[in-house]
Backbone as XML, in Angstrom:
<?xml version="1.0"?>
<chain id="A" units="angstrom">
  <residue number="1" name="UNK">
    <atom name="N" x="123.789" y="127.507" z="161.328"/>
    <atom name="CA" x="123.578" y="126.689" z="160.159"/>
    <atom name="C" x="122.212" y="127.017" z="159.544"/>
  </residue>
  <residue number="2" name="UNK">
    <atom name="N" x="121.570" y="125.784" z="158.671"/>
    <atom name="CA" x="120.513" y="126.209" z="157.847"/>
    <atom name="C" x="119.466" y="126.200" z="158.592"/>
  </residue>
  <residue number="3" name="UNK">
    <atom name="N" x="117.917" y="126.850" z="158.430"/>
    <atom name="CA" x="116.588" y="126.153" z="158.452"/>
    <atom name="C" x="116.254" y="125.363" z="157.300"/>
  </residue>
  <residue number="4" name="UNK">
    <atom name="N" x="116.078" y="124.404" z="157.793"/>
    <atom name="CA" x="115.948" y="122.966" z="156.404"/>
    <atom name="C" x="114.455" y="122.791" z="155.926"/>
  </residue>
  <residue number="5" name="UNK">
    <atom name="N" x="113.559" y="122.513" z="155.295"/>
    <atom name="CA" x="112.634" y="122.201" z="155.430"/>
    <atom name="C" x="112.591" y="120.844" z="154.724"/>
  </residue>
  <residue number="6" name="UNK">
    <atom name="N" x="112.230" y="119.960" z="155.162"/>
    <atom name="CA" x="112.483" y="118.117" z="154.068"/>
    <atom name="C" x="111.067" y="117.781" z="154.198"/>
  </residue>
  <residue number="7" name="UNK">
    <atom name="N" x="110.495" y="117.417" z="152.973"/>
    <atom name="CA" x="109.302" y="117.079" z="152.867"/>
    <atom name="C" x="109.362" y="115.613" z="151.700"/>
  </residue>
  <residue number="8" name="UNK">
    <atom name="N" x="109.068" y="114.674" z="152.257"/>
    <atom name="CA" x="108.707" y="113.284" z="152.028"/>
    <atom name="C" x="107.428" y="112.394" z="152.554"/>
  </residue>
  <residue number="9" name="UNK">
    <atom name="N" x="107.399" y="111.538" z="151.316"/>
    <atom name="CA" x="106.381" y="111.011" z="152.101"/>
    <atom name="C" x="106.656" y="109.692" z="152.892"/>
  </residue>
  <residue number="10" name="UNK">
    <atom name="N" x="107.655" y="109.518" z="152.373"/>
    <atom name="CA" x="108.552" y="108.407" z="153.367"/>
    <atom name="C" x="108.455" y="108.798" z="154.864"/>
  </residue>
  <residue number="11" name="UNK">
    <atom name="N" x="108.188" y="108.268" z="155.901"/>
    <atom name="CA" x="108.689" y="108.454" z="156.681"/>
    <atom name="C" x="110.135" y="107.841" z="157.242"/>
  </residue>
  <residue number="12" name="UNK">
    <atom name="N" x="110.337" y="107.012" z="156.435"/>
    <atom name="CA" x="112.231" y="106.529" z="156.941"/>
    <atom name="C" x="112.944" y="107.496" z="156.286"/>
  </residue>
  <residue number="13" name="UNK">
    <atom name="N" x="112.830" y="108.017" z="155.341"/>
    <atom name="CA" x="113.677" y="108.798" z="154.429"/>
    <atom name="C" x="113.365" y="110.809" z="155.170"/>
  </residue>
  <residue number="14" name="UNK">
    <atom name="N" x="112.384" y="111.057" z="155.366"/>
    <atom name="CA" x="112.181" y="112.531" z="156.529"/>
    <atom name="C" x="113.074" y="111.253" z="157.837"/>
  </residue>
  <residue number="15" name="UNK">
    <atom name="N" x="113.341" y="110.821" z="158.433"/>
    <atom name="CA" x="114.173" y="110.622" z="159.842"/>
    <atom name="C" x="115.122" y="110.451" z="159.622"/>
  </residue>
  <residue number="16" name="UNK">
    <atom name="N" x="115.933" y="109.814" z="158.173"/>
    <atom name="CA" x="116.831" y="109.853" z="158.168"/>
    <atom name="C" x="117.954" y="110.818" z="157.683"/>
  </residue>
  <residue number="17" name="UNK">
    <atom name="N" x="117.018" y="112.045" z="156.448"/>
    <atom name="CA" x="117.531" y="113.114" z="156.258"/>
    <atom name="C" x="117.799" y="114.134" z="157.547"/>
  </residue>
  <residue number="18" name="UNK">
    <atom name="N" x="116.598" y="114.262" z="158.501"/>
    <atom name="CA" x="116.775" y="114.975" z="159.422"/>
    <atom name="C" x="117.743" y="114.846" z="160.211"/>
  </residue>
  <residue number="19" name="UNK">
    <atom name="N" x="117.768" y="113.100" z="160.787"/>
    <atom name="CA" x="119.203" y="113.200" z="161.431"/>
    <atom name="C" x="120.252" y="113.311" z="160.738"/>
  </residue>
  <residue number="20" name="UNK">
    <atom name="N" x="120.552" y="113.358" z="159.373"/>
    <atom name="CA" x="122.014" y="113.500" z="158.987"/>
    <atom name="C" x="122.407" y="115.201" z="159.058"/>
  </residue>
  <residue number="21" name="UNK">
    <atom name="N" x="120.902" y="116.141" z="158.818"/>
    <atom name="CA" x="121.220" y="117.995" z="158.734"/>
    <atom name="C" x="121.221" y="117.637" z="160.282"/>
  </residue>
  <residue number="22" name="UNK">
    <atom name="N" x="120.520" y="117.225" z="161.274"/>
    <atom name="CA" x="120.791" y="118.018" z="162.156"/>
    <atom name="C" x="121.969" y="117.243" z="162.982"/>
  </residue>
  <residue number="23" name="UNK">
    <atom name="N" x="122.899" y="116.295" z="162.588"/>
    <atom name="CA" x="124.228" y="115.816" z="163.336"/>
    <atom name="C" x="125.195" y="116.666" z="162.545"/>
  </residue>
  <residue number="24" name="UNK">
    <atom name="N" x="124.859" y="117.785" z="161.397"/>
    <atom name="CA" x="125.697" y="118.849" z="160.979"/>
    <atom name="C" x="124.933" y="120.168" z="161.632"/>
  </residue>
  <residue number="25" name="UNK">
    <atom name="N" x="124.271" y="119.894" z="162.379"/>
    <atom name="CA" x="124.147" y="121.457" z="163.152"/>
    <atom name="C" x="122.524" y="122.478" z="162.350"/>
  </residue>
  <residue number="26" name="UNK">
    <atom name="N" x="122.136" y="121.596" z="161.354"/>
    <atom name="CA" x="121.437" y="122.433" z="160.491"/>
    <atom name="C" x="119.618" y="122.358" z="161.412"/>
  </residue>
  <residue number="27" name="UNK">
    <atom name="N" x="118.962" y="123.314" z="161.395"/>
    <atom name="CA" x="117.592" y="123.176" z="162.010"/>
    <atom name="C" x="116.639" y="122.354" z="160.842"/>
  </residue>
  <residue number="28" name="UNK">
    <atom name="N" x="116.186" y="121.553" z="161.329"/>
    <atom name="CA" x="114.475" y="120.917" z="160.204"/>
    <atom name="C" x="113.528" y="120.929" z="160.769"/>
  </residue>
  <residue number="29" name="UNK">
    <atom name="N" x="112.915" y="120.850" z="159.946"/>
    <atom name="CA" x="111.407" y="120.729" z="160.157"/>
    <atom name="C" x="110.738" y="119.527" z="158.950"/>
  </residue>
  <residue number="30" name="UNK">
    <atom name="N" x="110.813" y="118.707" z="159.535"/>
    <atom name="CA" x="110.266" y="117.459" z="158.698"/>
    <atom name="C" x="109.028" y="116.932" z="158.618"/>
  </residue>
  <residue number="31" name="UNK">
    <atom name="N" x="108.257" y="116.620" z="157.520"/>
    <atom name="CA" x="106.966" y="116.687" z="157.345"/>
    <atom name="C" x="106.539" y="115.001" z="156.030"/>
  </residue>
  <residue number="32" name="UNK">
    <atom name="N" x="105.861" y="115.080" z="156.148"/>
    <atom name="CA" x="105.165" y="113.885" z="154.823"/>
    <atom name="C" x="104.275" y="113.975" z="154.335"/>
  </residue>
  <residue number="33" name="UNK">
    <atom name="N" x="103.998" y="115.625" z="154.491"/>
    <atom name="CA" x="103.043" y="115.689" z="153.186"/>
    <atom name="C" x="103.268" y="117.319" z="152.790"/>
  </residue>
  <residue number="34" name="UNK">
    <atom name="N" x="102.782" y="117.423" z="151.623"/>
    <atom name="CA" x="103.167" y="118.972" z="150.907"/>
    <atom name="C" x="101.901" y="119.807" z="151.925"/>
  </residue>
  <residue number="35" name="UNK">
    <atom name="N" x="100.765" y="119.486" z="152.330"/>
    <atom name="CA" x="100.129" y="120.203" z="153.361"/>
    <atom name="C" x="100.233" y="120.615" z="154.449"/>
  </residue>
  <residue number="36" name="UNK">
    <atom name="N" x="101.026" y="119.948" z="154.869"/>
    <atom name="CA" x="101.342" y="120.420" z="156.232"/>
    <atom name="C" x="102.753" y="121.241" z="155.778"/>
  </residue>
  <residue number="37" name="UNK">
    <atom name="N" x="103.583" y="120.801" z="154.970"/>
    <atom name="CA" x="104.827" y="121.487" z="154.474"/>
    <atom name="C" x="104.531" y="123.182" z="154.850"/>
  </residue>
  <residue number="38" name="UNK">
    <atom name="N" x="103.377" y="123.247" z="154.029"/>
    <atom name="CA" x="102.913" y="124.447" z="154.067"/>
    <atom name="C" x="102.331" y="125.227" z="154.521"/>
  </residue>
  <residue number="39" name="UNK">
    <atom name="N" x="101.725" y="124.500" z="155.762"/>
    <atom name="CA" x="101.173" y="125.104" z="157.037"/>
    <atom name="C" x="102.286" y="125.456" z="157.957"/>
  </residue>
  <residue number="40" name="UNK">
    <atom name="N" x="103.898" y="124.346" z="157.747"/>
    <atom name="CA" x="104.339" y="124.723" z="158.557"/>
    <atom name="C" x="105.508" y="126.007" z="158.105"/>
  </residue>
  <residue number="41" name="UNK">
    <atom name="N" x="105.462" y="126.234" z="156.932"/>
    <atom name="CA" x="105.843" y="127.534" z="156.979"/>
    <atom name="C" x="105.554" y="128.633" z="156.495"/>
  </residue>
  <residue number="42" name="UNK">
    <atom name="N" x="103.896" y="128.701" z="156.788"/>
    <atom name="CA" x="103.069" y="129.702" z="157.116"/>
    <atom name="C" x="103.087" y="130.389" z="158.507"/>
  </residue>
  <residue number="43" name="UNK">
    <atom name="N" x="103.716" y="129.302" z="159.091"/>
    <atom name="CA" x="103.823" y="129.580" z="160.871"/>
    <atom name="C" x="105.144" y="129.640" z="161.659"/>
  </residue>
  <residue number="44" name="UNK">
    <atom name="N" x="106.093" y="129.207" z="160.817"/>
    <atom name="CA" x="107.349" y="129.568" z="161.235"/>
    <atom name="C" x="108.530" y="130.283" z="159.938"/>
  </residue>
  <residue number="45" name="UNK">
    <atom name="N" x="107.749" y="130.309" z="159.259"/>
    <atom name="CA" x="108.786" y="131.391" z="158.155"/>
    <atom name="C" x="109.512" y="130.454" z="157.217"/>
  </residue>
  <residue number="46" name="UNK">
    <atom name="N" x="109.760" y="131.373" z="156.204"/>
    <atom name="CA" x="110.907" y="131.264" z="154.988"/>
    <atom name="C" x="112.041" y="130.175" z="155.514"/>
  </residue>
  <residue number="47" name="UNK">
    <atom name="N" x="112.250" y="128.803" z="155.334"/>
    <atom name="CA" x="113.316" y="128.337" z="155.655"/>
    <atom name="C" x="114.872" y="128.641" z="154.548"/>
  </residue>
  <residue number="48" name="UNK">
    <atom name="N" x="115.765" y="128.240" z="155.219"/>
    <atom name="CA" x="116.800" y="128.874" z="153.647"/>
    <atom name="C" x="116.934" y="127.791" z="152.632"/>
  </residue>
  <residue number="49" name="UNK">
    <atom name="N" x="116.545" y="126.534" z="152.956"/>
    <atom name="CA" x="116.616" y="125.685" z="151.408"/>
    <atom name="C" x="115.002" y="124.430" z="152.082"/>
  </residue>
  <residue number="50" name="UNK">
    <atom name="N" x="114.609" y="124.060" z="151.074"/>
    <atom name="CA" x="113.871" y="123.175" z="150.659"/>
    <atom name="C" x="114.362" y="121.445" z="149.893"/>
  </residue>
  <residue number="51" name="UNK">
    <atom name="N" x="114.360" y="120.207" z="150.691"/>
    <atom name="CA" x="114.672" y="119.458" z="150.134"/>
    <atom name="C" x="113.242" y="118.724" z="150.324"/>
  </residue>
  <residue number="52" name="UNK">
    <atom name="N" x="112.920" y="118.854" z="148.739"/>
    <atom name="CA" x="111.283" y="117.917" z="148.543"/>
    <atom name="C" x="111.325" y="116.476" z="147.622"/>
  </residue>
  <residue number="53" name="UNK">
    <atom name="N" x="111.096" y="115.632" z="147.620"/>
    <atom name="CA" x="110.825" y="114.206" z="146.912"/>
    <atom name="C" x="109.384" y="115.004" z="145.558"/>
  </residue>
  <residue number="54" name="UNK">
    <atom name="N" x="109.638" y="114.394" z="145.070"/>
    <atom name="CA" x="109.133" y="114.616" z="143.271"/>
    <atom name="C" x="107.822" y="113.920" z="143.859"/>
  </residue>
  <residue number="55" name="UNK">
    <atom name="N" x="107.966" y="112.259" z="143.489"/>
    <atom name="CA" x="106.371" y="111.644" z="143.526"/>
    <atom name="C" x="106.388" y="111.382" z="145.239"/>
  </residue>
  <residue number="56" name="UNK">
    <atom name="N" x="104.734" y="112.614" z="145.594"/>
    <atom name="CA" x="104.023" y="112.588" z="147.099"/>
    <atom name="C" x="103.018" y="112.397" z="146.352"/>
  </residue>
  <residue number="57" name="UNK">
    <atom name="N" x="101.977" y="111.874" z="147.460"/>
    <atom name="CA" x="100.564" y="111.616" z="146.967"/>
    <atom name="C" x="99.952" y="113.106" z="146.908"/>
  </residue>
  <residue number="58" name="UNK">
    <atom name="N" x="98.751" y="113.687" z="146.165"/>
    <atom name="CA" x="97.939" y="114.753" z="146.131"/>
    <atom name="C" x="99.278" y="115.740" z="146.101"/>
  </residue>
  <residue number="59" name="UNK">
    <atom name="N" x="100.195" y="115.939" z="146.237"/>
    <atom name="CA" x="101.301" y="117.334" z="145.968"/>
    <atom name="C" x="102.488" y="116.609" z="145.069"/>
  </residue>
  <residue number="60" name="UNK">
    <atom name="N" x="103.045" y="116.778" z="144.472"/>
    <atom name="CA" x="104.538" y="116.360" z="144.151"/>
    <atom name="C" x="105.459" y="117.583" z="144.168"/>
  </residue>
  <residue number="61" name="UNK">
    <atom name="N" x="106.582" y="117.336" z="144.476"/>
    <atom name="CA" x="107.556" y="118.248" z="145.050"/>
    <atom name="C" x="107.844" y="118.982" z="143.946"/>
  </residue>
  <residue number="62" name="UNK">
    <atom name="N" x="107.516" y="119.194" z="142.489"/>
    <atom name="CA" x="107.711" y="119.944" z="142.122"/>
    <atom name="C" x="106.478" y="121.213" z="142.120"/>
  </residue>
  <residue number="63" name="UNK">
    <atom name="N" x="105.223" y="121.234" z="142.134"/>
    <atom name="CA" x="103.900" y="121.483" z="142.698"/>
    <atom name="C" x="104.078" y="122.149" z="144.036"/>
  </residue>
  <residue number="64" name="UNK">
    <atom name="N" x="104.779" y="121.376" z="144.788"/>
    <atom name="CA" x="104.739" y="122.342" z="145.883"/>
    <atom name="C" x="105.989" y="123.146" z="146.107"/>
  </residue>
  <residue number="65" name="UNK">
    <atom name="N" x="107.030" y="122.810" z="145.322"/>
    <atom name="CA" x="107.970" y="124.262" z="145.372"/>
    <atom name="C" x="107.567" y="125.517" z="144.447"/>
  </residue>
  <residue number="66" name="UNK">
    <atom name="N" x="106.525" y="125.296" z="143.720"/>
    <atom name="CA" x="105.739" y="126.552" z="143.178"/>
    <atom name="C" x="105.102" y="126.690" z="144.010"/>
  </residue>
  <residue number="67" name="UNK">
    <atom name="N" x="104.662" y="126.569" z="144.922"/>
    <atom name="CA" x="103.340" y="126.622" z="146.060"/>
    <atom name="C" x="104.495" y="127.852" z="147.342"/>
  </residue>
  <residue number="68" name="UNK">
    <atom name="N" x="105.591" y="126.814" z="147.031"/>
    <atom name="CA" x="106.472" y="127.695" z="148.505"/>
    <atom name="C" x="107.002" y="128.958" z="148.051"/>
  </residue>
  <residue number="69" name="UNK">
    <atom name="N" x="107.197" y="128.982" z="146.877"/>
    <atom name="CA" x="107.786" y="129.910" z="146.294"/>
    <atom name="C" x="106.864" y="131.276" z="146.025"/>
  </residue>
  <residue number="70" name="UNK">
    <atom name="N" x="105.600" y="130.739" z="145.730"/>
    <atom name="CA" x="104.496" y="131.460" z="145.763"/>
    <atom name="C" x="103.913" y="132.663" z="147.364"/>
  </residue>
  <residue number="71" name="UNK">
    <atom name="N" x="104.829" y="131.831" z="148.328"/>
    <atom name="CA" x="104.712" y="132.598" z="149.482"/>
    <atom name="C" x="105.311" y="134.167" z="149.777"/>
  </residue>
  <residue number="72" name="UNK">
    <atom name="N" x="105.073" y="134.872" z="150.310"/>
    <atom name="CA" x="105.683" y="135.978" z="150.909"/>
    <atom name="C" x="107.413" y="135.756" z="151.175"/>
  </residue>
  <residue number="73" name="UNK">
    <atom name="N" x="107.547" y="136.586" z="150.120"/>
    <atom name="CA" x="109.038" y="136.859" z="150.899"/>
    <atom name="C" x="109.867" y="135.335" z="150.675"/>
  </residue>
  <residue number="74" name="UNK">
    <atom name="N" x="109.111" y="134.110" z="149.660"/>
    <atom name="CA" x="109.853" y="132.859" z="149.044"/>
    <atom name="C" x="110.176" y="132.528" z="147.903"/>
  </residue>
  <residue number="75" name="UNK">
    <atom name="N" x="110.083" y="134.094" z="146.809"/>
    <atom name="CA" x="109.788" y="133.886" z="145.590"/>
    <atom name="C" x="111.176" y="133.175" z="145.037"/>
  </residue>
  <residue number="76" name="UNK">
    <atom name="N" x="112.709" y="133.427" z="145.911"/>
    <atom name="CA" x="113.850" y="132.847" z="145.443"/>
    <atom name="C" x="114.350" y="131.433" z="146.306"/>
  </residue>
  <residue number="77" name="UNK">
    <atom name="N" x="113.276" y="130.813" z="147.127"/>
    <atom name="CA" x="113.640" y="129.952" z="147.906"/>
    <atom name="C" x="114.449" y="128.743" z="147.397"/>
  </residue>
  <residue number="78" name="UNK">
    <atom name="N" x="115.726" y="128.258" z="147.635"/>
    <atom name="CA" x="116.771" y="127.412" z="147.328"/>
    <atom name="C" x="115.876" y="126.398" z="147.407"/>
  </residue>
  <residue number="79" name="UNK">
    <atom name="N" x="116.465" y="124.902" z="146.698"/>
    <atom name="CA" x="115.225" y="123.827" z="146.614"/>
    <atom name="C" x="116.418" y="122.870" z="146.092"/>
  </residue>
  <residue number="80" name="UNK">
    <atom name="N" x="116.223" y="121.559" z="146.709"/>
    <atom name="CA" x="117.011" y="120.407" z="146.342"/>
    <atom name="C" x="115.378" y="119.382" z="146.227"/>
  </residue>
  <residue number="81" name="UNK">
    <atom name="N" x="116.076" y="118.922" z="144.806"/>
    <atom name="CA" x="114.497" y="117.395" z="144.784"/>
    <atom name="C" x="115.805" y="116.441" z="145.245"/>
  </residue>
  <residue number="82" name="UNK">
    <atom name="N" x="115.393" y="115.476" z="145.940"/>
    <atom name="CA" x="115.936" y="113.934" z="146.730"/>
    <atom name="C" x="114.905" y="113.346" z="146.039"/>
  </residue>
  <residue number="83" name="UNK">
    <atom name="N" x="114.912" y="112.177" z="144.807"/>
    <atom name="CA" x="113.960" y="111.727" z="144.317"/>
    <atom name="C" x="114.858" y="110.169" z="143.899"/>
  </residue>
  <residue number="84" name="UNK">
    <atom name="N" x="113.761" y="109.082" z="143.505"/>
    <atom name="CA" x="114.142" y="108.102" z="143.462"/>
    <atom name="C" x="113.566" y="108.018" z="142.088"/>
  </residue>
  <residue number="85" name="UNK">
    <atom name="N" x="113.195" y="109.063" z="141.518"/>
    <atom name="CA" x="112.958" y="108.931" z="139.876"/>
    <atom name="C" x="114.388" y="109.605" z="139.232"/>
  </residue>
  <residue number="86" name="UNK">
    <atom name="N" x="114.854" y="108.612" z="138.079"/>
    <atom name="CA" x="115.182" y="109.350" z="137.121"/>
    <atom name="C" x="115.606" y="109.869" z="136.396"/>
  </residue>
  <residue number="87" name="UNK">
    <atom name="N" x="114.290" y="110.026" z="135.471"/>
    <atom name="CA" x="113.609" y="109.805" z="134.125"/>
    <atom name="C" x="114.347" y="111.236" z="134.038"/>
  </residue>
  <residue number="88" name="UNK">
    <atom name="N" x="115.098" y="111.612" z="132.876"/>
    <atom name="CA" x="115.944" y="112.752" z="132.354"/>
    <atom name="C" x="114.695" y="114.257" z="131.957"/>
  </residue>
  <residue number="89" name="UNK">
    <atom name="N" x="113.732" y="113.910" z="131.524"/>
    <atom name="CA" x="112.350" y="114.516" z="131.494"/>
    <atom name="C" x="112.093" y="115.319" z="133.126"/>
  </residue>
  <residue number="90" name="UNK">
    <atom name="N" x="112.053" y="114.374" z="133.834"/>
    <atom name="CA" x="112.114" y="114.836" z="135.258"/>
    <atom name="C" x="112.870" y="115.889" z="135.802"/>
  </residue>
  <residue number="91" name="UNK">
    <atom name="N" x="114.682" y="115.453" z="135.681"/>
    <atom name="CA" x="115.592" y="116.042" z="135.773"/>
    <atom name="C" x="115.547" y="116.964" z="135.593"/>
  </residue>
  <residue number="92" name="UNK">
    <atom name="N" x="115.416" y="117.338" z="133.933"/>
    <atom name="CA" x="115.368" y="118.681" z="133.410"/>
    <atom name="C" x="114.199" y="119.490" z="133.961"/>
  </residue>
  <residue number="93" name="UNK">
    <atom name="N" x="113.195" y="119.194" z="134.600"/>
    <atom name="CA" x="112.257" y="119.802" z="134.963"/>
    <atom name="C" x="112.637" y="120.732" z="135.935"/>
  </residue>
  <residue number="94" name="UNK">
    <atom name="N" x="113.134" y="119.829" z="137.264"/>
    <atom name="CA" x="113.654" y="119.977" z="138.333"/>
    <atom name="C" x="114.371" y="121.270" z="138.395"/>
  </residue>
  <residue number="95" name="UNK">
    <atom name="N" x="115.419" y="120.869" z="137.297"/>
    <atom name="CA" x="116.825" y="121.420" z="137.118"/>
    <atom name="C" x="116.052" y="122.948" z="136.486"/>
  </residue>
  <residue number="96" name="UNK">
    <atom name="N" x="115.301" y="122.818" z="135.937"/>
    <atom name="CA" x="114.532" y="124.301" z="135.243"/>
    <atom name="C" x="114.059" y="125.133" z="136.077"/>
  </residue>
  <residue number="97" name="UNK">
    <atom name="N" x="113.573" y="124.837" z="137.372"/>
    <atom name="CA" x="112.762" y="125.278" z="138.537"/>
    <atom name="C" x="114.363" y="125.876" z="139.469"/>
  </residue>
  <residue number="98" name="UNK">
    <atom name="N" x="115.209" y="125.808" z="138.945"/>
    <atom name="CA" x="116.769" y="126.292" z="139.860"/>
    <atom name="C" x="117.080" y="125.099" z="140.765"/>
  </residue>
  <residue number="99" name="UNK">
    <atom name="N" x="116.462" y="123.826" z="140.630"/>
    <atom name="CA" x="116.633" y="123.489" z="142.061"/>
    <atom name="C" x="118.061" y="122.360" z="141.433"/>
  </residue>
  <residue number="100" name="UNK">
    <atom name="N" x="118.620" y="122.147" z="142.683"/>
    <atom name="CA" x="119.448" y="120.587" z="142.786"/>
    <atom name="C" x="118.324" y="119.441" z="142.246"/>
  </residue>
  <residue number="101" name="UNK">
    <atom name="N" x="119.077" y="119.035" z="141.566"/>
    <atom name="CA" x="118.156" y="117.541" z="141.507"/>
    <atom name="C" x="118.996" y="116.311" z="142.191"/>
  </residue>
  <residue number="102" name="UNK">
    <atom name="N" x="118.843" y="115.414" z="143.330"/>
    <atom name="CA" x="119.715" y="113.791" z="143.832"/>
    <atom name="C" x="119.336" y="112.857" z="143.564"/>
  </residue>
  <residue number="103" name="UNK">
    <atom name="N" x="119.400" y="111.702" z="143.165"/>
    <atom name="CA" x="118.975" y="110.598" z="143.399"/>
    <atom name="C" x="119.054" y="109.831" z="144.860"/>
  </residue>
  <residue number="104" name="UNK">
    <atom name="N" x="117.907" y="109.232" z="145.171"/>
    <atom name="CA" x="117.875" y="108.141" z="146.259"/>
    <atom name="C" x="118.399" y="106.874" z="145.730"/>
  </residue>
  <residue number="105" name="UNK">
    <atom name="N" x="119.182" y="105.865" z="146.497"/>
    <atom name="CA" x="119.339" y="106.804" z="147.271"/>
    <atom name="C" x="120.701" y="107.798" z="147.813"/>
  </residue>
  <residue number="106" name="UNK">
    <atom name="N" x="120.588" y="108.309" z="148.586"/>
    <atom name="CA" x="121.893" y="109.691" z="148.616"/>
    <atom name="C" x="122.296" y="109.445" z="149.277"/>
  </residue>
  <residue number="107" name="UNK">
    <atom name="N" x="123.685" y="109.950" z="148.822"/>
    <atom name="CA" x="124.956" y="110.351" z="149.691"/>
    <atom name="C" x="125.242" y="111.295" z="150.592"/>
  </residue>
  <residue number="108" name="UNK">
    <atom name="N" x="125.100" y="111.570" z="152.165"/>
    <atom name="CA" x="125.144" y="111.887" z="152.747"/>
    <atom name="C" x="125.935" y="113.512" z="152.747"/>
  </residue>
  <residue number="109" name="UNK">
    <atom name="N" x="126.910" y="113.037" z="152.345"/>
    <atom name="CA" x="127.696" y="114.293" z="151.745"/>
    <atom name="C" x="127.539" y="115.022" z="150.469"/>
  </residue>
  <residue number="110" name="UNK">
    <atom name="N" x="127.171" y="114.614" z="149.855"/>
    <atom name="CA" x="126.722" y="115.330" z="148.615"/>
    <atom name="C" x="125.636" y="115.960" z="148.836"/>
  </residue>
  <residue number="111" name="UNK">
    <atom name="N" x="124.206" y="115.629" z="149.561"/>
    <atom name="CA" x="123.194" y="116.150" z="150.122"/>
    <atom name="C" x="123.721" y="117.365" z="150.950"/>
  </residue>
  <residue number="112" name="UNK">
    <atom name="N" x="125.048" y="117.596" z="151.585"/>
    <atom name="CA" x="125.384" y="118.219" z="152.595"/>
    <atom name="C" x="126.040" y="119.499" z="151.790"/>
  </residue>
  <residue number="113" name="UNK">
    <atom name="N" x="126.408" y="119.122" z="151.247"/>
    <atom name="CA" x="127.746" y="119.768" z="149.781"/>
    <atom name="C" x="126.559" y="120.898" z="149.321"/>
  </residue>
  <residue number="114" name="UNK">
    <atom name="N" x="125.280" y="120.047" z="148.924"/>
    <atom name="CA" x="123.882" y="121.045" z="147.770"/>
    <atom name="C" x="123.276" y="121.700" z="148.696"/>
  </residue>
  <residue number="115" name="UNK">
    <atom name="N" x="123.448" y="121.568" z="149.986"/>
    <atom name="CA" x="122.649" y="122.805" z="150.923"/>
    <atom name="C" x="123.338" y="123.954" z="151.165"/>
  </residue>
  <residue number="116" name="UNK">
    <atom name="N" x="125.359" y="123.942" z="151.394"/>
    <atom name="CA" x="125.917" y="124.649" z="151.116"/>
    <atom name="C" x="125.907" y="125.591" z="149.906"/>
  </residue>
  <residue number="117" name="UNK">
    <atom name="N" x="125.884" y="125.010" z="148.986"/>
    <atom name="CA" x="125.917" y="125.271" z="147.788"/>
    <atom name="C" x="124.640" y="126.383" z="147.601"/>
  </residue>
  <residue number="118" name="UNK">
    <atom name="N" x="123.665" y="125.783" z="148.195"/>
    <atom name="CA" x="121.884" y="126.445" z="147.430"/>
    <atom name="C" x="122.261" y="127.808" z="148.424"/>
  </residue>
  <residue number="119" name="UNK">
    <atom name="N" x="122.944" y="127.611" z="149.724"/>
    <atom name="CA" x="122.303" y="129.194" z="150.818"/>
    <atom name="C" x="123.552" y="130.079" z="150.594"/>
  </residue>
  <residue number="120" name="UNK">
    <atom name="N" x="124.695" y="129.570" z="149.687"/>
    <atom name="CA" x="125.901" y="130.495" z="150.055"/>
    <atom name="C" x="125.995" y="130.514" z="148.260"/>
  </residue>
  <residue number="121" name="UNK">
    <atom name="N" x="126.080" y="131.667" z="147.923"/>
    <atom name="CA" x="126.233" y="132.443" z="146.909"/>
    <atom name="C" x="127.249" y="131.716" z="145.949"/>
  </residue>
  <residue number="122" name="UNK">
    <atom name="N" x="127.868" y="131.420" z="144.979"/>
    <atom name="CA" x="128.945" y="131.125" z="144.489"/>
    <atom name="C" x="129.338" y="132.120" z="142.992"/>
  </residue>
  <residue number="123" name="UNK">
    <atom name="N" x="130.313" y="132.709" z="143.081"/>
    <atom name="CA" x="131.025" y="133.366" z="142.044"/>
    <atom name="C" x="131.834" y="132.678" z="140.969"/>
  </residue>
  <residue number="124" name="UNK">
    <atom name="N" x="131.537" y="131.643" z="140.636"/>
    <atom name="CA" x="132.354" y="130.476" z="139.508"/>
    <atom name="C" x="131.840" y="131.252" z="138.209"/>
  </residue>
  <residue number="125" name="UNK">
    <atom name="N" x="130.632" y="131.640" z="138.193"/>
    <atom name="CA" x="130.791" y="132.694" z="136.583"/>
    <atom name="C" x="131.377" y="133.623" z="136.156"/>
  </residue>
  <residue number="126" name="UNK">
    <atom name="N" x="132.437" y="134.320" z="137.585"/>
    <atom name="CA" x="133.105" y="135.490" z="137.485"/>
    <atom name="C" x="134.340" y="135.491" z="137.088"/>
  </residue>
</chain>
């Protein structure tokens, strides 16, 4: 399955995403702040999707998926925002950066559906 990376500043919302990827088999690495996000994959590598929350204190998830993306070898890194904003301004932001945009709060399966979706290729334009 995936390497996940979920970055919130919630901590109920990182325990509860984590246990729902990893009771589907998927690896995380869960964090609550965009600094350490990024320490931790400076030290364990490129994960295959990114699910970040919009408003963190000092980073917001859109800030730091330019930050991850900015890494070696992350310039196409898949990215879902899980956000409890939102403002259509937002959306489109999100949505401009390639990523999934969800609302909080989420559906378990639909969260599950956009990680499929972000690491496995899809041919619907063909």
């Amino acid at each position: 399955m995936a390497r996940v990376l979920v970055v919130d500043d919630d901590p109920d919302t990182v325990r509860i995403v984590t246990f729902r990827l990893q009771s589907n088999g998927h690896r995380v690495i869960g964090t609550t702040s965009a600094k350490t996000a990024l320490s931790a994959v400076a030290e364990r590598g490129r994960p295959d999707v990114a699910i970040l929350d919009i408003s963190m204190p000092e980073m917001g998830g859109m800030e730091l998926l330019v930050h991850l993306r900015a890494m070696e070898g992350s310039d196409n890194l898949p990215a879902i925002f899980l956000s409890a904003r939102v403002m259509r301004d937002e959306v489109d932001e999100g949505r401009a950066l390639g990523a999934t945009y969800l609302t909080k709060p989420f559906i378990a399966s639909a969260l599950l559906r956009a990680i499929d979706e972000a690491i496995v290729p899809t041919f619907d334009s063909w």
